[in-house]
C-alpha atoms as one frame of an Amber mdcrd trajectory, in Angstrom:
protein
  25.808 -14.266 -18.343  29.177 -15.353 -17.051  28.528 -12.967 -13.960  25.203
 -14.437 -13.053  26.729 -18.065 -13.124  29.345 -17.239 -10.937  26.573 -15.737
  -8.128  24.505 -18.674  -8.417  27.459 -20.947  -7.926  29.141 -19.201  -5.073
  25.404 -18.642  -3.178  25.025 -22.646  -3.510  28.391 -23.129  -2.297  28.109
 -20.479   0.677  24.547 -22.479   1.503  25.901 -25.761   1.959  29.043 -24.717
   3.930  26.026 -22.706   6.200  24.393 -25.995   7.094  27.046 -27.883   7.431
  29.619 -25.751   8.875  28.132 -25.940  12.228  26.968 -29.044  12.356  30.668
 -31.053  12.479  32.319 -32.660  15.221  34.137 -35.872  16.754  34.858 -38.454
  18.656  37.328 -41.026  19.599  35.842 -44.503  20.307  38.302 -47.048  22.719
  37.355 -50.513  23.130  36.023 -51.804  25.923  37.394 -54.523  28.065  35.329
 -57.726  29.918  35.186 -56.511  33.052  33.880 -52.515  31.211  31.228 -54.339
  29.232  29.479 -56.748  32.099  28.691 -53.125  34.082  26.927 -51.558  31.112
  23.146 -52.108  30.780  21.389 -51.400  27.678  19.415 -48.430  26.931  16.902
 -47.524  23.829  19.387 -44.950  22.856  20.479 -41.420  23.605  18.631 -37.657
  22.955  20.608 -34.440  22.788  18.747 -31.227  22.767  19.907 -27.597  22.693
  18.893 -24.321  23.153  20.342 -20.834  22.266  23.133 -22.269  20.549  24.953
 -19.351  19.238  27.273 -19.148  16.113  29.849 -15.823  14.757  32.216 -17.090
  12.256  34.351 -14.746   9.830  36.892 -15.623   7.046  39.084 -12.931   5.201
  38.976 -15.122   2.022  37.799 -17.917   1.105  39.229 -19.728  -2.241  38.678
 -21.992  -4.862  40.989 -22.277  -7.594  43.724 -23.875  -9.865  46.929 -23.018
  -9.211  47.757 -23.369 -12.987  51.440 -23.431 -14.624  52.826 -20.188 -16.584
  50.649 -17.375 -14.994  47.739 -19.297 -15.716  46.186 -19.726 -12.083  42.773
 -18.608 -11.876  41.087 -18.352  -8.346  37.351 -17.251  -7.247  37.388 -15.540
  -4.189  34.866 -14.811  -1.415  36.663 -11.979   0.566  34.872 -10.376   4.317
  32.734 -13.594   4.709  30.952 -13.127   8.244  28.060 -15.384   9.010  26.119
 -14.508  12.883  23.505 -16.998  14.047  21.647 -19.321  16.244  20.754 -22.759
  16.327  17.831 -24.152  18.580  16.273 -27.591  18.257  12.702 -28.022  18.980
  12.640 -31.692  19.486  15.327 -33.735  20.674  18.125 -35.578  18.153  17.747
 -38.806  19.086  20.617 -41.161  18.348  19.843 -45.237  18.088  21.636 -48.158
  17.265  20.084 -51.167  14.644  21.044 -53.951  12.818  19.727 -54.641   9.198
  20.653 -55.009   6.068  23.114 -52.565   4.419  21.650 -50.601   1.784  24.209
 -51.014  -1.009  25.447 -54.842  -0.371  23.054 -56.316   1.809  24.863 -57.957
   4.402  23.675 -57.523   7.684  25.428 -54.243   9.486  25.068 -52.526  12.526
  24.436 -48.707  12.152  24.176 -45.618  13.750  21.250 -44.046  13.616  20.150
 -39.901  14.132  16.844 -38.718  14.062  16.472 -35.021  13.611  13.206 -33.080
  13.766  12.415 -29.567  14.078  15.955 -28.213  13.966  16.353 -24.837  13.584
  18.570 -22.224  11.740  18.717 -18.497  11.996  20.776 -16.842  10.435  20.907
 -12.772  11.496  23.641 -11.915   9.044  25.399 -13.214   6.048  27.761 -11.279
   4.615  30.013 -11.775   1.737  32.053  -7.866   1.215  33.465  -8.821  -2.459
  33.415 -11.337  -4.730  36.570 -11.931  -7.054  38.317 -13.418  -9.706  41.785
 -13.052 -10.274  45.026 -14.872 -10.374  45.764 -14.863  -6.562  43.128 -15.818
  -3.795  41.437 -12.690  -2.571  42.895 -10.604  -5.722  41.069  -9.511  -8.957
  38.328  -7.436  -9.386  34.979  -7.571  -7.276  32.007  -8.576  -8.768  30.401
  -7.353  -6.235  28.804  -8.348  -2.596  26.602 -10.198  -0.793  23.990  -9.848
   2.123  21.136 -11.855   3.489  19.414 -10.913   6.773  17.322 -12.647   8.821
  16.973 -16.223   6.540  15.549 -19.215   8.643  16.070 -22.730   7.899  14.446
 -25.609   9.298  16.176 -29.012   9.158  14.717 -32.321   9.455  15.719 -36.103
   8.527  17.482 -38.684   9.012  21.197 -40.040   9.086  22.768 -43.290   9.116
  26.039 -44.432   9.571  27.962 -47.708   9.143  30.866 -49.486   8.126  30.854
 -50.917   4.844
């Protein structure tokens, strides 16, 4: 019973660092001065699209734990983690900026707005080589591995961003 809980936890936590994983990135905005601003003209927006976006990322261990006091630390390990994909995106992300109300106070915000449709996931390998518990990340017996081949996600929605 114990064992099954574990593998359901870990294969949620291995799916959301899958779509996520990939998908982060920044930026650093500057202000603008006067003189910047009167030579910019406005525009509906921005779309990115890309194709044959390729992704290989490994990870000797991977940990979650409590450190404990006294010997009692207790980690759970995900040890030989490779992951080997693509990303392509059949429509555009389109990017947008609106004003309207904010969702949680609403006062009137200005937000950041990306449109995603038709995104696409594939994922040739997933590999996890052993899955432990012990008292050290990476250390403790293995209960056991896993493998996925050839899973394909499609990702659609929508995400919103502003200050609050």
């Amino acid at each position: 019973m114990r064992k099954s809980a574990y593998c359901i936890w870990i294969i949620a936590l291995l799916a959301g660092w899958l779509l996520l994983g990939p998908a982060t990135a920044s930026a650093d905005l500057k202000s603008l001065s006067e003189a910047e601003m009167e030579s910019i003209s406005g525009q509906a927006g921005i779309a990115i699209h890309t194709e044959g976006v390729e992704f290989e990322t490994t990870a000797d261990v991977i940990a979650l734990g409590n450190p404990g006091e006294d010997k009692s630390a207790v980690f759970m390990s995900l040890c030989g983690v490779e992951i080997k994909g693509s990303v392509h995106m059949k429509n555009p992300l389109e990017i947008t900026t609106t004003t309207g109300p904010n969702p949680y106070t609403d006062k009137p915000v200005t937000s950041v707005n990306i449109r995603m449709d038709g995104v696409v996931m594939k994922t040739d390998r997933f590999v996890v080589d052993a899955i432990r518990v012990g008292p050290e990340p990476g250390k403790g017996p293995s209960f056991g591995s896993l493998y996925i081949k050839g899973m394909h996600s499609e990702i659609s929605g929508n995400i919103s961003i502003w200050a609050l």
